[in-house]
C-alpha positions in Angstrom: 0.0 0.0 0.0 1.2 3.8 -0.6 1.8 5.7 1.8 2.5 10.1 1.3 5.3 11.1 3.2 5.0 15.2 4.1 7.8 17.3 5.6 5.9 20.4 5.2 4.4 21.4 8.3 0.8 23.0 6.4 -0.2 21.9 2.6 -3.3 23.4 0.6 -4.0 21.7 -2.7 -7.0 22.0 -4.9 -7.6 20.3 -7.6 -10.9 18.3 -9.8 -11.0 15.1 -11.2 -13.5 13.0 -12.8 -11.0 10.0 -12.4 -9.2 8.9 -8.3 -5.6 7.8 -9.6 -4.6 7.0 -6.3 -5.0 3.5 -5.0 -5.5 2.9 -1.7 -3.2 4.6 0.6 -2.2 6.5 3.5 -0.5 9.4 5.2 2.1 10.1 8.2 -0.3 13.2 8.7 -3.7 14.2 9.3 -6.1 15.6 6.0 -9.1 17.6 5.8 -11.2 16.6 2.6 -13.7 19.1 1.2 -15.8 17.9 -1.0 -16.7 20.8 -3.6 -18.4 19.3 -6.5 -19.7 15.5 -7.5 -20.6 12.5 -5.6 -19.0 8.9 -4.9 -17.7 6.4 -2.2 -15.4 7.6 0.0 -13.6 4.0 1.7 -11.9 5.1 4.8 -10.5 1.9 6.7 -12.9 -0.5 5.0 -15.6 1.7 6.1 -17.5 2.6 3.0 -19.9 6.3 3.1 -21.4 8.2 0.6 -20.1 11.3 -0.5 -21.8 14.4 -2.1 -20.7 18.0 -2.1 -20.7 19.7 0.8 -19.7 16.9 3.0 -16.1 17.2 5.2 -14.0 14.0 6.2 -10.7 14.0 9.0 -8.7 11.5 8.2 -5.7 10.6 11.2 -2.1 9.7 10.3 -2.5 6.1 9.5 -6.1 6.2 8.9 -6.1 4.5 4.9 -8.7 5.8 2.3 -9.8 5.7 -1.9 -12.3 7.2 -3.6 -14.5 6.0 -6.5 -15.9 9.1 -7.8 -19.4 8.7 -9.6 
């Protein structure tokens, strides 16, 4: 499984896709997930939830996640 290393101590990406190219994975950090646009499965440590825009996901260092975007 991959895991995203970051030395930087605050990162703010945004960014679309219409296609998740990341398998599942994981961090050595927390992540705040804002979903802006589109709907899907968001897999968080086998736990599978709905997603829609709006919603907000925490994930913990170590917590692994994928999303299949709709």
């Amino acid at each position: 499984m991959k895991r995203y290393v970051q030395f930087d101590p605050f990162i703010i990406e945004d960014f679309e896709t219409d296609n998740w190219d990341h398998p599942k994975h994981r961090h050595n950090h927390f992540e705040i997930i804002f979903i802006m646009y589109g709907s899907g499965k968001h897999i968080v440590d086998e736990h599978k939830m709905d997603y829609t825009s709006g919603d907000l996901f925490l994930l913990r260092p170590e917590d692994f996640h994928e999303f299949k975007v709709d």
